[in-house]
C-alpha positions in Angstrom: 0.0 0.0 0.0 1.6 3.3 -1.1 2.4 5.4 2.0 0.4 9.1 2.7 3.0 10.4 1.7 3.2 9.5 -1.5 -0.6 10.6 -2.1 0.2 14.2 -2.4 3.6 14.9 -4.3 2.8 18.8 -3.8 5.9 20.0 -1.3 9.5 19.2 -1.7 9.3 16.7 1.4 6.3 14.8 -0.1 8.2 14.7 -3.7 11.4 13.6 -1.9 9.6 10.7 0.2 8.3 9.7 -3.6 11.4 10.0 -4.9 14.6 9.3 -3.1 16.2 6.6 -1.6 18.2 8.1 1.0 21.8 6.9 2.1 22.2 5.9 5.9 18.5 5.9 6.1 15.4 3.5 7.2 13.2 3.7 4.1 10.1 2.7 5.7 10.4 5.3 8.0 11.5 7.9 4.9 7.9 7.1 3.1 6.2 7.9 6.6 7.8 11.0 7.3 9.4 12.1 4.8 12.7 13.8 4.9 13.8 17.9 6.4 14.6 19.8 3.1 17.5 22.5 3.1 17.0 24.8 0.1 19.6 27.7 1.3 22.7 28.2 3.3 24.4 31.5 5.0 27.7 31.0 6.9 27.5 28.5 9.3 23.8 28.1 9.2 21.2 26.3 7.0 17.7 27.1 6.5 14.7 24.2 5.4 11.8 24.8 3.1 9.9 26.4 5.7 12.3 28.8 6.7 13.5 27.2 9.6 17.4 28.5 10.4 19.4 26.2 11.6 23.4 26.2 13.1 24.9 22.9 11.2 27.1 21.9 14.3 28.5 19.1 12.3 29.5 21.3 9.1 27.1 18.6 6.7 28.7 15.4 7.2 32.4 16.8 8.7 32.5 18.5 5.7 32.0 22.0 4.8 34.7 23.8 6.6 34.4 27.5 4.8 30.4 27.5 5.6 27.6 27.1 3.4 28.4 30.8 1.6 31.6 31.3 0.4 31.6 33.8 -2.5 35.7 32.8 -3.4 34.8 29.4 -4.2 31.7 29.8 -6.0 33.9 32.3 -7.9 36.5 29.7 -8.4 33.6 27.0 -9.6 32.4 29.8 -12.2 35.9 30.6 -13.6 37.0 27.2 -14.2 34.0 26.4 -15.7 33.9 29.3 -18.6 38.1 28.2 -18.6 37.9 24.3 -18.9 34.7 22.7 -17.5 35.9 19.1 -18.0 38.7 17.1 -18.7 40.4 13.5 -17.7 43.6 12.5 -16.2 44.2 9.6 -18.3 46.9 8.3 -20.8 49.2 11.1 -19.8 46.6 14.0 -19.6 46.3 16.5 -17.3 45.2 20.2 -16.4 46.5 23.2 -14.8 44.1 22.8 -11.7 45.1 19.3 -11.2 48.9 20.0 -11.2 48.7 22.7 -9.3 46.7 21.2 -6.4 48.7 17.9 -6.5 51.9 20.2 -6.0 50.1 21.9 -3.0 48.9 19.0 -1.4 52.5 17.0 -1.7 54.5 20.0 -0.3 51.9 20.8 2.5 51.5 17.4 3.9 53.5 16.1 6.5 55.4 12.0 5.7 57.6 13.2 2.8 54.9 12.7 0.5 55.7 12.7 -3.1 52.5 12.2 -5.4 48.9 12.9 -5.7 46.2 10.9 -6.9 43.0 12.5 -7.2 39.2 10.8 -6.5 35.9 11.7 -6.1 34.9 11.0 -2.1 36.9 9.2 1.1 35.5 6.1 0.0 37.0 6.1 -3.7 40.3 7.4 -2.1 40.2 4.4 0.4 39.3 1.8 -1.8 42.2 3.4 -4.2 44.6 3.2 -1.8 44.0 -0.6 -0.9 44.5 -1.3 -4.5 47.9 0.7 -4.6 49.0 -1.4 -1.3 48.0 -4.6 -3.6 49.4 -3.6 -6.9 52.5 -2.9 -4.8 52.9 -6.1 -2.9 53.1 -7.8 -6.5 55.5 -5.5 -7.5 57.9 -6.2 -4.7 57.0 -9.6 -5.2 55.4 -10.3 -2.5 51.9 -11.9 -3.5 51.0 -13.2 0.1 51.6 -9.5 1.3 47.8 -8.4 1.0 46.2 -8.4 4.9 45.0 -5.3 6.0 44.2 -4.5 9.5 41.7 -1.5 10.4 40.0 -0.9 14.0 36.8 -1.8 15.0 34.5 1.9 15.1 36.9 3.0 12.5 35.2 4.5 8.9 36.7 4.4 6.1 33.6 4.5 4.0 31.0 2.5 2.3 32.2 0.9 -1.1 33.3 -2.5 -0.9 36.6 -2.4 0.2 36.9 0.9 2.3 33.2 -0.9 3.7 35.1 -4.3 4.4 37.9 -2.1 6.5 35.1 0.2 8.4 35.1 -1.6 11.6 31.1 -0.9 12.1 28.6 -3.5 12.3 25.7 -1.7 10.8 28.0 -1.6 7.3 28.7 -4.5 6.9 25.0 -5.8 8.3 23.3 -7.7 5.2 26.1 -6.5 2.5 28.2 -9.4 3.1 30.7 -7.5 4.4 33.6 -7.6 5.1 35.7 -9.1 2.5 38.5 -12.3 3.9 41.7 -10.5 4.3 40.3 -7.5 6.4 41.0 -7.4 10.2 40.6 -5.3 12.9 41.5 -4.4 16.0 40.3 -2.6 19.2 39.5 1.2 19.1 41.5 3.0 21.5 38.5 4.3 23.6 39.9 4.2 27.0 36.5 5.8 28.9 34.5 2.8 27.7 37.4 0.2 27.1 40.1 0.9 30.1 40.6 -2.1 32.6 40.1 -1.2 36.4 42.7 1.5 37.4 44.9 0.6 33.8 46.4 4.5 33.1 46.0 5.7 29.5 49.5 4.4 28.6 48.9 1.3 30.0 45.8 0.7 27.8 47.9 2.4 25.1 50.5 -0.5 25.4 47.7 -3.4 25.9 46.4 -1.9 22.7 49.8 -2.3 20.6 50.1 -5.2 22.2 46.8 -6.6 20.7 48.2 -5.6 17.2 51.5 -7.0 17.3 49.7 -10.8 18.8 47.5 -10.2 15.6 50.2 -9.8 13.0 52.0 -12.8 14.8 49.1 -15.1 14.2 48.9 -13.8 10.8 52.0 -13.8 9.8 53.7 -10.5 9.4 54.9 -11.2 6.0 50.8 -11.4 5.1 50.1 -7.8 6.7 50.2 -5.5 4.1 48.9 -2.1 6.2 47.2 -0.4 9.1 44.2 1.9 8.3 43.9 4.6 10.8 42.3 8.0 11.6 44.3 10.2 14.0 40.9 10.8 15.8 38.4 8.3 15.2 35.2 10.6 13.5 32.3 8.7 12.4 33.1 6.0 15.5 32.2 8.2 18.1 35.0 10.7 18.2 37.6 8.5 19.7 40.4 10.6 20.6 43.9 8.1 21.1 45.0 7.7 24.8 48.4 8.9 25.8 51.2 7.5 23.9 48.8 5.2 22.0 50.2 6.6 18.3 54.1 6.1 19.0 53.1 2.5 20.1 51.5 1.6 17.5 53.9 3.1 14.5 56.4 1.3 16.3 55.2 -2.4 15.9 54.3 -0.9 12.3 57.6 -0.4 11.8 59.0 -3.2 13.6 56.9 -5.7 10.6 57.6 -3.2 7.9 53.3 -2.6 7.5 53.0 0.9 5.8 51.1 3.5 7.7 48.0 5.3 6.3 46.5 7.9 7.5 43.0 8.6 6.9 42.2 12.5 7.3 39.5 12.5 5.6 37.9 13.9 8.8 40.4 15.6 10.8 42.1 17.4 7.7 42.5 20.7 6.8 42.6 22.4 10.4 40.0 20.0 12.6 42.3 19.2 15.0 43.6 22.5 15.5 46.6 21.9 13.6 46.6 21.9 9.5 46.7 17.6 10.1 46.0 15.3 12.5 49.1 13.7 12.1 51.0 16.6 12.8 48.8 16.5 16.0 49.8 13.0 17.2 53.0 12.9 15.3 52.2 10.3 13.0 54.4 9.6 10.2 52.1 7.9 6.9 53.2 6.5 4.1 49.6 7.1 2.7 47.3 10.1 3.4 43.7 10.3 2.4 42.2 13.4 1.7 38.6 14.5 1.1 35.8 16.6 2.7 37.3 20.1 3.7 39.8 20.0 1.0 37.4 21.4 -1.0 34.8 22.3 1.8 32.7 20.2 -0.1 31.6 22.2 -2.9 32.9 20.0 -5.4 33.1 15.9 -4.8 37.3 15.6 -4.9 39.5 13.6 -2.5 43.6 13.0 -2.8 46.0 10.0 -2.0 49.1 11.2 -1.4 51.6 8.8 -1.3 55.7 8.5 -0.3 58.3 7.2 -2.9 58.4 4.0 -0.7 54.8 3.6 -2.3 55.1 5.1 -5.3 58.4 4.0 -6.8 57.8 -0.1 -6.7 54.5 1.0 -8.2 55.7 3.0 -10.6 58.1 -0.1 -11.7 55.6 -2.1 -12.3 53.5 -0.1 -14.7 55.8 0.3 -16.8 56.3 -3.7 -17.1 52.8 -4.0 -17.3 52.0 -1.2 -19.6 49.4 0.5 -17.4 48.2 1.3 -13.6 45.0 0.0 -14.7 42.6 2.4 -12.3 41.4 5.8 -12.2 37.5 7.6 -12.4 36.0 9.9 -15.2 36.3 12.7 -12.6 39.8 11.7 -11.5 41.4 15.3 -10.9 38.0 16.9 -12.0 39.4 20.7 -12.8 36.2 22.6 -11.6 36.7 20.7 -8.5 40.8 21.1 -8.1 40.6 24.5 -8.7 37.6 24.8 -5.9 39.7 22.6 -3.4 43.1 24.7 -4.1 41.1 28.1 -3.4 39.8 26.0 -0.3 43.3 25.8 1.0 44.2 29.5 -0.4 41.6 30.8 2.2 42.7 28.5 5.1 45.9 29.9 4.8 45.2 33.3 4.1 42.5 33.9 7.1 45.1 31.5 9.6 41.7 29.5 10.0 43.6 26.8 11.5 44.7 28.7 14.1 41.3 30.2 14.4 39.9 26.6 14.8 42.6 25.8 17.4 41.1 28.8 19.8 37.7 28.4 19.3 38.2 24.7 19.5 39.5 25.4 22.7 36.7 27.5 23.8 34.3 24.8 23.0 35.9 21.8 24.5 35.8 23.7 27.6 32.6 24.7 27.1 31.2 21.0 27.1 33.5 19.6 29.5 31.6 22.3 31.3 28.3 19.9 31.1 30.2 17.0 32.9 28.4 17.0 36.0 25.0 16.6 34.2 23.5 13.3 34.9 23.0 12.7 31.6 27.0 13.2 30.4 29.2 10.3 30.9 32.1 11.5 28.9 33.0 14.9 26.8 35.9 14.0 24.5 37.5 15.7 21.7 40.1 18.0 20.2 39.7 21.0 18.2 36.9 21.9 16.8 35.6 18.0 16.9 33.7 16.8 20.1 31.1 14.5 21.5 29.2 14.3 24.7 28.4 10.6 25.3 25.2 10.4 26.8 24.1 8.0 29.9 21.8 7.4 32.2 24.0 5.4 34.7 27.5 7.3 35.1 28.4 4.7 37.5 28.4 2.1 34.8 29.0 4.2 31.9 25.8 2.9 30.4 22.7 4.3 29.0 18.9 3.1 28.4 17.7 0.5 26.2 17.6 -0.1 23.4 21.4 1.4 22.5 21.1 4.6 20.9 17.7 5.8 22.2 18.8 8.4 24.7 21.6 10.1 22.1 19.1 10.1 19.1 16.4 11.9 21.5 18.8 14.5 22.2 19.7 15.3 18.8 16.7 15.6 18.0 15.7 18.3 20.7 18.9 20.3 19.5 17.7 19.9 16.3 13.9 21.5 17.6 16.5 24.3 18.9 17.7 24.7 16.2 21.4 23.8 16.2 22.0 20.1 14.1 24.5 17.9 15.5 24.4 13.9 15.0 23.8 11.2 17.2 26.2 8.1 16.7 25.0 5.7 19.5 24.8 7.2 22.6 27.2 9.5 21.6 25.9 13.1 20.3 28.7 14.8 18.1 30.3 18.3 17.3 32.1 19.3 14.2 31.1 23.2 13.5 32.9 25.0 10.5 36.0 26.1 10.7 34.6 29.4 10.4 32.5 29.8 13.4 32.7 31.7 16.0 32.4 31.2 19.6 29.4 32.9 19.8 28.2 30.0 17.4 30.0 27.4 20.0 27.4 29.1 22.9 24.2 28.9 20.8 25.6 25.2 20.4 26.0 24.2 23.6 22.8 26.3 25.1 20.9 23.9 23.2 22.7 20.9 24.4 21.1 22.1 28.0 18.4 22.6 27.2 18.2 19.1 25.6 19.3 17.5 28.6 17.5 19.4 30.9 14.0 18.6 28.6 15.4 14.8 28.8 15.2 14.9 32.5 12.0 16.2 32.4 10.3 13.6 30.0 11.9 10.6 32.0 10.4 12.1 35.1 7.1 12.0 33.2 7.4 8.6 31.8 8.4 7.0 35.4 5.4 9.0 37.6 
């Protein structure tokens, strides 16, 4: 029977219902209720159909870091268009835009990077780069070399392989996922995870401790990799432990497994440095790029990779003739030349700094909230946070069923008028770079009032 609202295609939300399957979505509930429809942005706010305004404390998906209004980019967009609106990177093509944000990207980034490979989202990038660590265990003849180990809450993204190394159940639920020769191994959550009175570098060295008995029973000379972001984004904002990163790169090293870094979150100034692995002192051999390289005006994302990738690689195209991969928007030029005016503003307004001082503002103004019943744990860093919810501090565990009490109180924010995301318990903070910490109080005011509405409805449901 076709739902109501499919009866009356008359309003955007009843012609999207109709229309649209929606990613990350239940579709039952999508033809009941159809969907909120943005039709306009201004700075860091969005406004619906209706004219509802809202603050987007999660910058779209972690995304748009310049706000929803940037005149320079738009500009950029138009220019490249009336210039060169399309063209490929194949069979020794390229572009001005493409060369000149590949060049920007390898000399910015920290690991000694040496090329750039452009995509269209984190998910091509990561599924690209797990076909580069492949192509180059042939090369180096090493055929057995093809294991990768991820962590379990890590995202990598949805396609099949960057799916099969997400280390979240509800991707890999029903899609047959993920693929043999995927692993994983704890996230490095010591709130929820930490033993008894373990300190964070104790946990930190249980941790690589896990990793190294894993590559042991594998057999190091299978492990081709270790997939990690330097702050875990879509798993709950997992922010490493104490030492955790220099104990990890060192059994990395000690097995010869490259290093890649995903930052297709915490790029670009999230963590209140221009990396996250400048922030933890990580040292890649691969570094995935997307989301506010190009504040996600234009799809685009990067591998950069080291000549310790590259040059076994590069060998073995030219026996074979070819690197047999690549997209029809590979290096897209309307979307280099948006992501390398991106990174002109970044650096020209110091917004990383900016993000490191109202980052800090923030994270104290939620750890502020820690005495609230409903707040078990505020982590973060930056200008990335998350509150988890509870509603038993004592055992650092919430209502039933799992994810209840979080997505109620994203939802009141959301009736506030600020949008932020609930992933589990765990409500989540990722304003644009741009904001202000005026922004940051209207944020948190409504994350009271949220809490302090919860309270109220669970004294009305137990009376």
């Amino acid at each position: 029977m076709p739902s109501p609202t499919n009866t009356c295609p008359d309003t955007p939300e009843r012609r999207d219902a109709r229309f649209v399957f929606h990613p990350y979505s239940n579709a039952r509930e999508t033809l009941e209720h159809g969907s909120l429809v943005m039709e306009r942005g201004e700075g860091v706010h969005v406004i619906d159909t209706a004219g509802n305004r809202y603050l987007e404390a999660m910058s779209g998906l972690w995304c748009v870091g310049l706000g929803f209004s940037e005149e320079r980019l738009i500009r950029a967009a138009e220019r490249q268009l009336r210039t060169l609106p399309y063209y490929h990177s194949f069979s020794l093509k390229s572009h001005a835009p493409q060369i000149d944000l590949a060049e920007k990207l390898v000399t910015m980034a920290p690991g000694g990077m040496s090329k750039a490979f452009f995509t269209n989202s984190g998910s091509e990038a990561n599924d690209t780069a797990i076909k580069m660590i492949w192509y180059r265990a042939n090369a180096l003849g090493q055929p057995k070399r093809k294991k990768i180990i991820g962590r379990k809450r890590g995202y990598h993204g949805i396609t099949i392989g960057s799916g099969s190394l997400t280390g979240i159940a509800r991707n890999h639920e029903s899609f047959d996922l993920p693929l043999p020769g995927f692993l994983h191994v704890s996230a490095p959550h010591f709130w929820k995870d930490g033993a008894g009175s373990e300190t964070e570098s104790e946990f930190a060295t249980r941790l690589a401790d896990e990793l190294e008995a894993l590559v042991l029973r594998e057999g190091p000379e299978t492990i081709a990799a270790f997939f990690a972001e330097p702050v875990m984004g879509a798993g709950g904002v997992i922010v490493p432990p104490e030492t955790y990163w220099d104990k990890i790169q060192a059994v990395l090293r000690r097995y010869d497994i490259l290093m890649v870094a995903d930052e297709v979150i915490c790029g670009f100034g999230r963590t209140g440095r221009m990396f996250g692995c400048e922030t933890y002192a990580i040292t890649p051999d691969i570094l995935v790029l997307s989301k506010q390289l190009s504040s996600a005006y234009m799809p685009i994302s990067a591998v950069l990779i080291n000549d310790r990738v590259f040059d076994p690689i590069a060998e073995h195209t030219a026996v074979l003739g070819s690197f047999g991969h690549g997209f029809t928007g590979s290096g897209h030029p309307v979307a280099a030349a948006v992501a390398r005016e991106t990174i002109a503003i970044i650096e020209e307004r110091n917004l990383v700094a900016h993000a490191a001082e109202t980052g800090a503002h923030m994270q104290r103004a939620l750890r502020a909230l820690r005495g609230n019943p409903f707040v078990g744990e505020v982590r973060g860093v930056g200008l990335i946070a998350a509150v988890e919810t509870v509603s038993d501090k004592v055992a650092t565990r919430t209502v039933t069923p799992p994810g209840a009490l979080g997505a109620r109180i994203a939802a009141r924010m959301q009736g506030y008028g600020v949008i932020s995301r609930a992933m589990g318990d765990a409500v989540a903070f990722c304003p644009p770079l741009i904001s202000e910490k005026h922004d940051i109080d209207v944020m948190v005011a409504a994350l009271e009032r949220a809490l302090v509405d919860e309270a109220i409805h669970l004294e009305g449901t137990e009376a």
